[in-house]
C-alpha positions in Angstrom: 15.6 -3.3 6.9 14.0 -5.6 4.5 16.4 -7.4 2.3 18.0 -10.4 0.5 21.5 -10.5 -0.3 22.6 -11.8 -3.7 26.3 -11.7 -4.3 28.9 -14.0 -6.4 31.7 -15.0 -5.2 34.7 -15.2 -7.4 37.1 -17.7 -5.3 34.6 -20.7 -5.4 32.3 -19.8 -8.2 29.3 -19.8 -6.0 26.2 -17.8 -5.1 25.4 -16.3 -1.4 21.6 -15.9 -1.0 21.4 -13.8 2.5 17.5 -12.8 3.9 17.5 -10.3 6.7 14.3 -9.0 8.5 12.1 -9.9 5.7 8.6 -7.9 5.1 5.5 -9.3 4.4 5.2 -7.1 1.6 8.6 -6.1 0.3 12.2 -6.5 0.2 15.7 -5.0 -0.9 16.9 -7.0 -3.1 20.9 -6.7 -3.3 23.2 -7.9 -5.8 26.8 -7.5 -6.7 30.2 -9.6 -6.1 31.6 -10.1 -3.0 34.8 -8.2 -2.5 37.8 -10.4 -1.5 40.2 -7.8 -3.0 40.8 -4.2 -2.8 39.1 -3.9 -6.1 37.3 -5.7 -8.4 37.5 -6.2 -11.8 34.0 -5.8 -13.1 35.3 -5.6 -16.8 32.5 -7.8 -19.3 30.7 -8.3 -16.3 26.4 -8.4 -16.3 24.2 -10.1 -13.7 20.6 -10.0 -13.4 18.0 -11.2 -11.7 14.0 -12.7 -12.0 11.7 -13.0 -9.2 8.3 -15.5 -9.7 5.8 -16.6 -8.6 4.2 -20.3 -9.2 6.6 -19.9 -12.3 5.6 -16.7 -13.3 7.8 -13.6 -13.1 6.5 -10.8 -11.4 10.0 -8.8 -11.2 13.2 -8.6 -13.3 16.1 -6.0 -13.2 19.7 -6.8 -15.2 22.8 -4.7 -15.0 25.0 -2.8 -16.2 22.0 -0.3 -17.5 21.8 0.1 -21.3 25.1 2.1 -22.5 26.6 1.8 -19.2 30.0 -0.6 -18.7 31.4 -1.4 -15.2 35.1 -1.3 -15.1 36.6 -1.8 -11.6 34.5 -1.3 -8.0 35.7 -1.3 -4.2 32.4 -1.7 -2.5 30.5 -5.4 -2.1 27.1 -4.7 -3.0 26.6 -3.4 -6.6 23.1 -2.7 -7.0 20.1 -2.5 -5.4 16.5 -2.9 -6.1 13.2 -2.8 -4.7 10.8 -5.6 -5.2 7.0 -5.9 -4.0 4.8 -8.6 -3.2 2.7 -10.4 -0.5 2.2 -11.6 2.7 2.8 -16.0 3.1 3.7 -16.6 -0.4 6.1 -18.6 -1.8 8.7 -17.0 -4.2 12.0 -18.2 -6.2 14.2 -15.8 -7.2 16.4 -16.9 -10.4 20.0 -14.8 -10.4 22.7 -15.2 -13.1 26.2 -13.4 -13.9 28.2 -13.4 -17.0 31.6 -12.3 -17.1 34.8 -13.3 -18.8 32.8 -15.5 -21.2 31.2 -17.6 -18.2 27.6 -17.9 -17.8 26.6 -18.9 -14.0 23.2 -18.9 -12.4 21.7 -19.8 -9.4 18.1 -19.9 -7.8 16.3 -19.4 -4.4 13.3 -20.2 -2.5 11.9 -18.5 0.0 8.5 -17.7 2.0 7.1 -14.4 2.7 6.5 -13.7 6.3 2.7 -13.0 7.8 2.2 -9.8 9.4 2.6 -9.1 13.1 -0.8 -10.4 14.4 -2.2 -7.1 15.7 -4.7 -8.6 18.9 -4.8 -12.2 20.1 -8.8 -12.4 19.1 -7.7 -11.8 15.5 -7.4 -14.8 13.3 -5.5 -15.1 9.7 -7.3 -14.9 5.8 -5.3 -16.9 4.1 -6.9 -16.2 0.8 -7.3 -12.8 1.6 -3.5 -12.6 3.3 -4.5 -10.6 6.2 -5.2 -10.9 9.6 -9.6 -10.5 10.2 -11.6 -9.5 13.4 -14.2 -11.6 15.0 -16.3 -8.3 14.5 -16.3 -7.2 11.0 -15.3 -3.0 10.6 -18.6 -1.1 10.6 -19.7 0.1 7.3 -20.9 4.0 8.5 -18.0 5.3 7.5 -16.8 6.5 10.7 -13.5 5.9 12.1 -13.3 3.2 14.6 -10.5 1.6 16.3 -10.5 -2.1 17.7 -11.0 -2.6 21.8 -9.6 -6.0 22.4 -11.2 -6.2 25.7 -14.3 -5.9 25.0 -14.3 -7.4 21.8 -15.6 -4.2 19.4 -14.9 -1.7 17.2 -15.3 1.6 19.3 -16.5 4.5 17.0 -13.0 7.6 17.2 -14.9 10.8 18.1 -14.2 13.5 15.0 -12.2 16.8 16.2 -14.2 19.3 17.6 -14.4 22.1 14.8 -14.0 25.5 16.7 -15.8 27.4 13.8 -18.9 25.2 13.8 -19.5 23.4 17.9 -21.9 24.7 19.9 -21.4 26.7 23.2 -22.0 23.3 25.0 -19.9 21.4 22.8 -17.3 24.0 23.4 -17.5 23.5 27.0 -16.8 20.2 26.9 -12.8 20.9 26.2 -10.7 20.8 29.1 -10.3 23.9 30.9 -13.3 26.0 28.8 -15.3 27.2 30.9 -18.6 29.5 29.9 -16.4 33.0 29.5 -13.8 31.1 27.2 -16.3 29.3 25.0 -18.0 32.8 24.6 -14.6 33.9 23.4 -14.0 31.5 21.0 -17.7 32.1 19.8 -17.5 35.3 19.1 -13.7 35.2 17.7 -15.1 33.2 14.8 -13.9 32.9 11.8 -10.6 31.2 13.3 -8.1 30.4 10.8 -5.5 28.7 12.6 -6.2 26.6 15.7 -3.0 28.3 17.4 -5.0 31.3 16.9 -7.1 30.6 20.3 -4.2 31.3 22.4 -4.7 34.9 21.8 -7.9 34.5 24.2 -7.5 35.0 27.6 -7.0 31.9 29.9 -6.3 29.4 26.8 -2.4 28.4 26.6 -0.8 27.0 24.0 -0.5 23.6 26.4 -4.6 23.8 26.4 -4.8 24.0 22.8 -2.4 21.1 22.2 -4.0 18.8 24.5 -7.5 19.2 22.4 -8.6 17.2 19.7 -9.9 20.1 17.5 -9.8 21.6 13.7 -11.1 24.1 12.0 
């Protein structure tokens, strides 16, 4: 899971920033006391945090919430928050805790990870903050997925509606041969794909190996 740690701890006065498995694109943020007892003592306590970027905030959270006061706890982590942003960038997250009349804060730096690059062809946009193909996506509207191999975008065939193909395009599923695509011709309207089992020769194990729709 995507997170940073944020905790206080009492003994020494001091701030534990802790990153684990960081997103590109988001994070967990967590932040409470660290317990060193069976329970803590959160009476007057209130921490908060603000995350920028180039010195502008793009995230805050305080707590307690409005009307709410923490009185005593027995688990570490005291809050959590989910915070967005984007691949490769750099971010500071500011974190501060009153309690007791004490005001303490504390900063941290850190970089947001690229995502995994998908084929070895790709290369990364920077500016963009994705990873591009040498062969820009086809602009048909079709749905295409990327062959590495051969360096193109290879066009994904659309289902085979069962309401609308013709007898030859019917034929073409697996195991439909001239009697069964008559069938399912003259069976139509079909409402449910799971309906074709009912003909004669198509099993369920034929129907759920087709790409089809209706």
């Amino acid at each position: 899971m995507s997170q940073i740690k944020i905790l206080f701890r009492m003994s020494d006065q001091s701030f534990l920033f802790t990153p684990k498995d960081l997103a590109p694109d988001y994070c967990d943020l967590m932040a409470g006391i660290v317990k060193e007892s069976a329970r803590l003592n959160m009476d007057r306590v209130s921490f908060g945090y603000s995350l920028k970027r180039d010195g502008e905030e793009i995230s805050s959270k305080s707590w307690p919430p409005p009307n709410v006061r923490y009185v005593q706890t027995d688990q570490e982590v005291i809050e959590v928050e989910r915070v967005f942003f984007y691949p490769e960038e750099e971010l500071t997250i500011d974190f501060w805790l009153d309690y007791g009349g004490n005001h303490l804060e504390d900063s941290y730096t850190f970089t947001t990870p690229r995502p995994a690059q998908p084929y070895d062809s790709w290369t990364w946009d920077a500016e963009a903050k994705q990873w591009v193909p040498p062969v820009p996506y086809p602009d048909d509207g079709g749905m295409y997925t990327w062959d590495e191999e051969a360096q193109e975008w290879v066009l994904i065939p659309d289902p085979t509606n069962v309401n609308t193909a013709t007898f030859d395009e019917l034929r073409e599923l697996n195991g439909v041969d001239e009697v069964r695509a008559q069938a399912i011709i003259d069976g139509r309207e079909w409402a449910d794909i799971n309906d074709l089992s009912s003909i004669q020769g198509i099993s369920q194990e034929m129907i759920d190996s087709w790409d089809i729709t209706v």
